[in-house]
py3Dmol code that shows the C-alpha trace and the ligand (Angstrom):
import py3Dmol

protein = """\
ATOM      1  CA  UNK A   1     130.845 160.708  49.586  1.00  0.00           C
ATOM      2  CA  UNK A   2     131.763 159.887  53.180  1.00  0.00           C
ATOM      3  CA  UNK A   3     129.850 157.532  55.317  1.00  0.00           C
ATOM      4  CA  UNK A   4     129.407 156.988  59.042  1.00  0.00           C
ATOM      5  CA  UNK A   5     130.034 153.806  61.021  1.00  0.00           C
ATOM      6  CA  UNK A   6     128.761 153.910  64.591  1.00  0.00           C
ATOM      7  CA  UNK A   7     131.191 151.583  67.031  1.00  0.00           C
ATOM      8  CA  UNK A   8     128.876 151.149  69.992  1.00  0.00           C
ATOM      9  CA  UNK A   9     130.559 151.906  73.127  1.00  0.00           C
ATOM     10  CA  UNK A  10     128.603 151.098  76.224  1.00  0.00           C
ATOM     11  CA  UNK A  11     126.747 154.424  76.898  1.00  0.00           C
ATOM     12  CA  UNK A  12     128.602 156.154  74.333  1.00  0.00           C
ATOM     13  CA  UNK A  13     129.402 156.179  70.472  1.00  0.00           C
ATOM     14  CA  UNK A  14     132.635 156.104  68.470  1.00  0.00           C
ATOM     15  CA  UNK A  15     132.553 156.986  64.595  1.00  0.00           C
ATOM     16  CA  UNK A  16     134.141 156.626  62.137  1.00  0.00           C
ATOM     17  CA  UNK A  17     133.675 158.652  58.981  1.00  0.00           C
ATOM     18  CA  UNK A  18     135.095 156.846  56.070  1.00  0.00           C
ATOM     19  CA  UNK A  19     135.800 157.393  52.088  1.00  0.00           C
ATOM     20  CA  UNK A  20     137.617 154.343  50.595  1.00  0.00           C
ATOM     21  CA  UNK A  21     140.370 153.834  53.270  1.00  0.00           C
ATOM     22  CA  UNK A  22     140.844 156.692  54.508  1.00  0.00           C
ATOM     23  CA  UNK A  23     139.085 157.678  57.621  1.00  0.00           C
ATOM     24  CA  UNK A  24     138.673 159.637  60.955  1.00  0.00           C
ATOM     25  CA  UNK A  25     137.841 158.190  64.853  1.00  0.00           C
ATOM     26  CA  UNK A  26     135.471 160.341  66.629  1.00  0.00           C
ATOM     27  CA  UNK A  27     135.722 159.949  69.984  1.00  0.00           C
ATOM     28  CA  UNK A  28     137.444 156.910  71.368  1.00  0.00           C
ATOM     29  CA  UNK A  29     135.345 155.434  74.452  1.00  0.00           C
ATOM     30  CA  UNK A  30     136.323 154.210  78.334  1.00  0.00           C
ATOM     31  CA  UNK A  31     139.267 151.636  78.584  1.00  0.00           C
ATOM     32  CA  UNK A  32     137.255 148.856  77.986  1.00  0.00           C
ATOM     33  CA  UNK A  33     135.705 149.409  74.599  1.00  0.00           C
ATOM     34  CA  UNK A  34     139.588 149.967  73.556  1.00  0.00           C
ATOM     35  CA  UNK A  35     139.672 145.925  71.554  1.00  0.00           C
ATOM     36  CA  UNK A  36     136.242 147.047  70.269  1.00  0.00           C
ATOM     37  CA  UNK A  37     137.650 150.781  68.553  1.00  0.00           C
ATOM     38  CA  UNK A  38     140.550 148.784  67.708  1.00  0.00           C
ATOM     39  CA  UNK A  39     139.142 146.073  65.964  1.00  0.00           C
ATOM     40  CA  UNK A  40     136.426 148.588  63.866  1.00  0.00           C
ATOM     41  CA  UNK A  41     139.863 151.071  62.777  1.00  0.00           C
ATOM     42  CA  UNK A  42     141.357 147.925  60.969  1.00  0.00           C
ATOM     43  CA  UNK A  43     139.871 148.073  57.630  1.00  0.00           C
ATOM     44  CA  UNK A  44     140.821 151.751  57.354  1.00  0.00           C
ATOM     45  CA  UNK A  45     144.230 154.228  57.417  1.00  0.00           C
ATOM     46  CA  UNK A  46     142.746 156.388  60.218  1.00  0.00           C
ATOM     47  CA  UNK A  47     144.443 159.663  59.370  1.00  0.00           C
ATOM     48  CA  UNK A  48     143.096 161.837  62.604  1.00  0.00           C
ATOM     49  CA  UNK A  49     141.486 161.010  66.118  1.00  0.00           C
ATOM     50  CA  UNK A  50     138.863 163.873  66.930  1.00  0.00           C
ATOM     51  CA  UNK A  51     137.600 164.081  70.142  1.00  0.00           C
ATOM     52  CA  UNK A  52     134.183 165.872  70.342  1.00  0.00           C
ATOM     53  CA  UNK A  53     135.275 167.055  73.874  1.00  0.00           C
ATOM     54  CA  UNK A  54     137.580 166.016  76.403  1.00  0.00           C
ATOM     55  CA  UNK A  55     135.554 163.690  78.871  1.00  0.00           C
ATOM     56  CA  UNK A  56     137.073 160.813  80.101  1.00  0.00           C
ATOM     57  CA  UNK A  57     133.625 158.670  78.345  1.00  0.00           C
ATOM     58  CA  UNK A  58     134.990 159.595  75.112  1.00  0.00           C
ATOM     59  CA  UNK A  59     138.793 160.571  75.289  1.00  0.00           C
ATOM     60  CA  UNK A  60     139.891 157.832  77.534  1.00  0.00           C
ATOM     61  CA  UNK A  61     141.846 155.663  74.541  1.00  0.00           C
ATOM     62  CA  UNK A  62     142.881 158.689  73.078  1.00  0.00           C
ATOM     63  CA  UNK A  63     146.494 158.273  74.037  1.00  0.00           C
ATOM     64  CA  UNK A  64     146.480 154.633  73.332  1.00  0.00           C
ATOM     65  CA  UNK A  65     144.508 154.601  69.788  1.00  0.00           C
ATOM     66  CA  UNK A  66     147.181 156.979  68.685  1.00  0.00           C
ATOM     67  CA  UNK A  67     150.159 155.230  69.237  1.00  0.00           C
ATOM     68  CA  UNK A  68     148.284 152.153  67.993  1.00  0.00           C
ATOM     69  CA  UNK A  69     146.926 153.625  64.944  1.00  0.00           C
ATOM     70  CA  UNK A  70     149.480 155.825  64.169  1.00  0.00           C
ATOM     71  CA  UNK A  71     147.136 159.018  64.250  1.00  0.00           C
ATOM     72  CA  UNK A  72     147.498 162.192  65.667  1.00  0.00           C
ATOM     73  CA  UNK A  73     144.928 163.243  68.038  1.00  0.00           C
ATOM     74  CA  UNK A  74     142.667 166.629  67.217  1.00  0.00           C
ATOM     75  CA  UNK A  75     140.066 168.473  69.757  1.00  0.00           C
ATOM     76  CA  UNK A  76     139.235 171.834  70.714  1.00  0.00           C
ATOM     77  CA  UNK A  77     141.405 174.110  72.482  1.00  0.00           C
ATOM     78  CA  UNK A  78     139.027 174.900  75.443  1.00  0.00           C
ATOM     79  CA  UNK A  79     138.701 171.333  76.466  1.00  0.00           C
ATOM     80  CA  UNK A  80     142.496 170.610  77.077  1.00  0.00           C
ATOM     81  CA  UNK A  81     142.385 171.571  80.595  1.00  0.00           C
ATOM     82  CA  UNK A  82     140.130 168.319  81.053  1.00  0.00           C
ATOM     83  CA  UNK A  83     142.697 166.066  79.887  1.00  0.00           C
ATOM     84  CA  UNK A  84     144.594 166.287  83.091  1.00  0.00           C
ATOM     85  CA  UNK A  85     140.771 166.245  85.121  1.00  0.00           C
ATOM     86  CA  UNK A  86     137.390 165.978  84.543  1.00  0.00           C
ATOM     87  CA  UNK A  87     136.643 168.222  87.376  1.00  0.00           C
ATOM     88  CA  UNK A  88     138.557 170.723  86.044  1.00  0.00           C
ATOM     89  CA  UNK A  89     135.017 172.148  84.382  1.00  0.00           C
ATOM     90  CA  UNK A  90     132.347 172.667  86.223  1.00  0.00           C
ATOM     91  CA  UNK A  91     129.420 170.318  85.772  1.00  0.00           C
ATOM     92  CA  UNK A  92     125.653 171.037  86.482  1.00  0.00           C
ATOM     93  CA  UNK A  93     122.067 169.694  85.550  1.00  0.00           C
ATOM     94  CA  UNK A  94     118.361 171.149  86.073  1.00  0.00           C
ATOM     95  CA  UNK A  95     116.202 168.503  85.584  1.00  0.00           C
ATOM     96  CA  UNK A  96     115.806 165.251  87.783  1.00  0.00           C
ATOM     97  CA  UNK A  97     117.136 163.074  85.305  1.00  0.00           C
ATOM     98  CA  UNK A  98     120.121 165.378  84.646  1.00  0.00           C
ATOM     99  CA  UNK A  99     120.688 165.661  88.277  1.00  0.00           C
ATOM    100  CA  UNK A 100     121.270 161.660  88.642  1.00  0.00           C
ATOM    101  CA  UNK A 101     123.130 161.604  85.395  1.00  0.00           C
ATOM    102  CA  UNK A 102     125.494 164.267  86.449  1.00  0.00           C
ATOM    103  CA  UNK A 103     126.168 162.653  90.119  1.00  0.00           C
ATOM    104  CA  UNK A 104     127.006 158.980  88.558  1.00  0.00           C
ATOM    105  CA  UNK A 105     129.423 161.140  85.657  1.00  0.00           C
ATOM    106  CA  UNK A 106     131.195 163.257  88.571  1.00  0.00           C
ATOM    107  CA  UNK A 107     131.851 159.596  90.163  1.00  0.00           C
ATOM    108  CA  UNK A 108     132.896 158.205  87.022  1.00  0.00           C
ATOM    109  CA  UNK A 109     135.486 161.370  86.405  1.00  0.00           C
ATOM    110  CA  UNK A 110     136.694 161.123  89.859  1.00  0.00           C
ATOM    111  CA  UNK A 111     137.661 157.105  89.588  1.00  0.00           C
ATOM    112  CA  UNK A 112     138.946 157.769  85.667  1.00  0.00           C
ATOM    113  CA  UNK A 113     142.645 158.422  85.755  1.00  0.00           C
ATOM    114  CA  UNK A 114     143.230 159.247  81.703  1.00  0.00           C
ATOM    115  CA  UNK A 115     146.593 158.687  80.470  1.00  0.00           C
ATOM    116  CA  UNK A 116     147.880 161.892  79.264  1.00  0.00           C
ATOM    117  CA  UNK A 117     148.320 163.248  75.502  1.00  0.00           C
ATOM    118  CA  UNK A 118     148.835 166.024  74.030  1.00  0.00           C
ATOM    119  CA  UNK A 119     146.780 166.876  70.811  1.00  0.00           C
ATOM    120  CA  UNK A 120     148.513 167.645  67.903  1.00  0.00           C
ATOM    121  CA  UNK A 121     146.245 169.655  65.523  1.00  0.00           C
ATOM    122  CA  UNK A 122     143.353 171.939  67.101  1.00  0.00           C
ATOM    123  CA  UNK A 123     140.018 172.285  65.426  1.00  0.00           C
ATOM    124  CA  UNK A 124     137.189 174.963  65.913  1.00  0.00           C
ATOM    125  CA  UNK A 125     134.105 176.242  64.383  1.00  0.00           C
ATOM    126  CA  UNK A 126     134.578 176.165  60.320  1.00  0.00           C
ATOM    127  CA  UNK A 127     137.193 173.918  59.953  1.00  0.00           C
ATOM    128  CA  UNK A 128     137.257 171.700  56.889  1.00  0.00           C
ATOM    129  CA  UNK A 129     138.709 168.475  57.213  1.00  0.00           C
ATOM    130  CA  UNK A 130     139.188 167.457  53.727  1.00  0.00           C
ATOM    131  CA  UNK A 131     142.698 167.269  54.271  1.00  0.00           C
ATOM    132  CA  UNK A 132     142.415 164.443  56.008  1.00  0.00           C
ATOM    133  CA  UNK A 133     140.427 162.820  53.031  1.00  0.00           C
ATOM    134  CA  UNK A 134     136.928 162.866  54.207  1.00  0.00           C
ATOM    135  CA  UNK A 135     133.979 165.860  53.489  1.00  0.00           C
ATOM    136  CA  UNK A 136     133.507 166.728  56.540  1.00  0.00           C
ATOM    137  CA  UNK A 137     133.658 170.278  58.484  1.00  0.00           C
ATOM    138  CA  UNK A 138     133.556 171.543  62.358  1.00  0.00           C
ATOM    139  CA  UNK A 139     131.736 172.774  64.258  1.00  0.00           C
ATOM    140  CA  UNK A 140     131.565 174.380  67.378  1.00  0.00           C
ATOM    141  CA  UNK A 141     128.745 173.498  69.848  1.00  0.00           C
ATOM    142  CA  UNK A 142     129.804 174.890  73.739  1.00  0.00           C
ATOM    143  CA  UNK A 143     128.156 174.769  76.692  1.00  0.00           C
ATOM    144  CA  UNK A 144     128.363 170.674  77.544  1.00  0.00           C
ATOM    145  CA  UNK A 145     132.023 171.516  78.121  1.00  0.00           C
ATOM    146  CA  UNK A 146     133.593 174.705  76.713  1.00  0.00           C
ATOM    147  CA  UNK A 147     135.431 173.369  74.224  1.00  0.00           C
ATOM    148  CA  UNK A 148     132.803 170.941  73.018  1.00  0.00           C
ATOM    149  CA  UNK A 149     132.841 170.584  68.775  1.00  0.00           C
ATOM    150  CA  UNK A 150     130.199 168.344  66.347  1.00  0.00           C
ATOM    151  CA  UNK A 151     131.324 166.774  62.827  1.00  0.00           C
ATOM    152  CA  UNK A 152     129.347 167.447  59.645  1.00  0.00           C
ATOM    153  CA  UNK A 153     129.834 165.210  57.412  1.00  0.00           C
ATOM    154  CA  UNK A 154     128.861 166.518  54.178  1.00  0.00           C
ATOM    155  CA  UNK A 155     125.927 168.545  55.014  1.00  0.00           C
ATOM    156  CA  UNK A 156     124.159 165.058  55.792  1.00  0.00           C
ATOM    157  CA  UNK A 157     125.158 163.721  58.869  1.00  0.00           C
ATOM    158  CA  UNK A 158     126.112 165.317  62.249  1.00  0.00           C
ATOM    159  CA  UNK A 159     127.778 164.017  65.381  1.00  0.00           C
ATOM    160  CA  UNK A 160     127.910 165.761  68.435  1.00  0.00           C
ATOM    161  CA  UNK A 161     129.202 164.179  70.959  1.00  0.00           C
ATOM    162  CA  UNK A 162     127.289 164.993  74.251  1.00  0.00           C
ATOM    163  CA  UNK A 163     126.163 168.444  72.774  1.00  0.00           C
ATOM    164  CA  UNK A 164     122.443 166.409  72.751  1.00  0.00           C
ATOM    165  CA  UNK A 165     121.974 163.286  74.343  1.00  0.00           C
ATOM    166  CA  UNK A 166     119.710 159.930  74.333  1.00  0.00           C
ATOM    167  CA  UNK A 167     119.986 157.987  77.324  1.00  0.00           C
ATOM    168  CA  UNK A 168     116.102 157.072  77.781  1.00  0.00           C
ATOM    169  CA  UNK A 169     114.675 160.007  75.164  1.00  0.00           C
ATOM    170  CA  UNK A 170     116.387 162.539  72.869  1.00  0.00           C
ATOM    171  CA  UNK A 171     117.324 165.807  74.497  1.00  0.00           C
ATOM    172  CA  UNK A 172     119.632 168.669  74.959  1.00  0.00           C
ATOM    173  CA  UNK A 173     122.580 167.873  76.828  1.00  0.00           C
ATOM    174  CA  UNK A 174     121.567 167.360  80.489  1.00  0.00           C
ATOM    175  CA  UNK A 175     124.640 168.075  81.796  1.00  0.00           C
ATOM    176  CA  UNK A 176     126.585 171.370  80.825  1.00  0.00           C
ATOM    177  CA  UNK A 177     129.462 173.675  81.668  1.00  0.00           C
ATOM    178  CA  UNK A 178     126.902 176.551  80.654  1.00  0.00           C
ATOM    179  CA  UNK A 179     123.314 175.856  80.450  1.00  0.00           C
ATOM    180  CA  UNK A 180     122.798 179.363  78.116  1.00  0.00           C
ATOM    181  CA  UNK A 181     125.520 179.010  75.695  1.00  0.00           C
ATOM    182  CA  UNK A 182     124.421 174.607  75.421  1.00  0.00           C
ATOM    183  CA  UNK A 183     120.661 175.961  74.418  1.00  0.00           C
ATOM    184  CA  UNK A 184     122.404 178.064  72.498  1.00  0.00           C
ATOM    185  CA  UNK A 185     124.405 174.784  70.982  1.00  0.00           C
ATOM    186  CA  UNK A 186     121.292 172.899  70.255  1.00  0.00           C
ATOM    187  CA  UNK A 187     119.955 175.581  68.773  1.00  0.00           C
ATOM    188  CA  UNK A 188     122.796 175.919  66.409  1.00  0.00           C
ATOM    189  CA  UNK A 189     122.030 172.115  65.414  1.00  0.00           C
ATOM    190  CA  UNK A 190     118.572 172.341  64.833  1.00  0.00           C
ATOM    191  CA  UNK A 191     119.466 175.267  62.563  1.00  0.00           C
ATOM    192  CA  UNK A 192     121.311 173.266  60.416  1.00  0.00           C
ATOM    193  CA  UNK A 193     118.688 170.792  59.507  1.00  0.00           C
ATOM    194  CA  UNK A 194     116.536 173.786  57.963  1.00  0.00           C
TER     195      UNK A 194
END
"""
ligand_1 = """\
1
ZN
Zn 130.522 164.582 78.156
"""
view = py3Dmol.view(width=600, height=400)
view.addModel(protein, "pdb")
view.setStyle({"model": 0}, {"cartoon": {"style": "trace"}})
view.addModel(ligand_1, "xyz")
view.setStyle({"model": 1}, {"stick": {}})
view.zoomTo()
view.show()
């Protein structure tokens, strides 16, 4: 049985899913929740770094965390373009709150200069990750970005990045690359709870 830790990042979370020692990161938070990741990843041999998508909120440690943990990093295929820029996917939002999110996020992506990586193993919708030593599968929830992938962890528990969000109330991702195929995302994940 694998369990989930949440690391509390500022406005985002870092996970790790865990059985004995061995373990996965999700997501690795801005520069200065780096100590914090870190310090959480001690107890455990972290034996991959997923990234839920490539935003610089959630993939800015990336680089670092795997040179300090020793752990290759894993993401979607359709988000690597990001890892050079945020801007390099287009960003919108409907609603009010969405619209004030998404013009503080295209600041924050326009100040973030990421240090470069290059993922090593590249995960989409299916994918087991047992190998790895946790029960836990992929997958695949576009439309936030297009490469954009949750973690089920063992039928029980499922991450998803910024797939849905909960800044002031729970919703579907305010922000998206492709409002349709993001619906069509959160539909996917209230699927699974049936
Ligand atoms: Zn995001």
């Amino acid at each position: 049985m694998s369990t989930v830790q949440r690391i509390k990042c500022g406005l985002v979370n870092c996970y790790i899913v865990s059985d004995g020692d061995s373990a996965i990161l999700i997501d690795t938070g801005k520069k200065d929740n780096l100590d914090t990741v870190v310090e959480a990843c001690k107890p455990y041999k972290i034996k991959l770094i997923v990234l839920t998508h490539a935003h610089c909120d959630h993939a800015e440690n990336a680089a670092d965390l795997s040179e300090i943990l020793g752990a290759p990093i894993a993401m979607h295929k359709d988000d690597v373009n990001l890892i050079e820029s945020n801007n390099n996917q287009s960003l919108s939002a409907r609603v009010f709150l969405g619209k004030i999110i998404l013009s503080a996020s295209l600041k924050e992506f326009s100040r973030s200069k990421m240090k470069a990586f290059t993922p090593s193993v590249f995960l989409k919708d299916g994918d087991d990750l047992t190998e790895y030593g946790i029960a836990a599968k992929v997958i695949g929830l576009p439309g936030h970005t297009k490469g954009s992938i949750g973690i089920d962890v063992g039928g029980k528990e499922l991450i998803v990045g910024d797939a849905l969000m909960n800044m002031f109330y729970p919703t579907v991702a305010m922000l998206y690359n492709d409002e349709k195929v993001m619906k069509d995302s959160a539909k996917k994940i209230t699927g699974l709870g049936e």
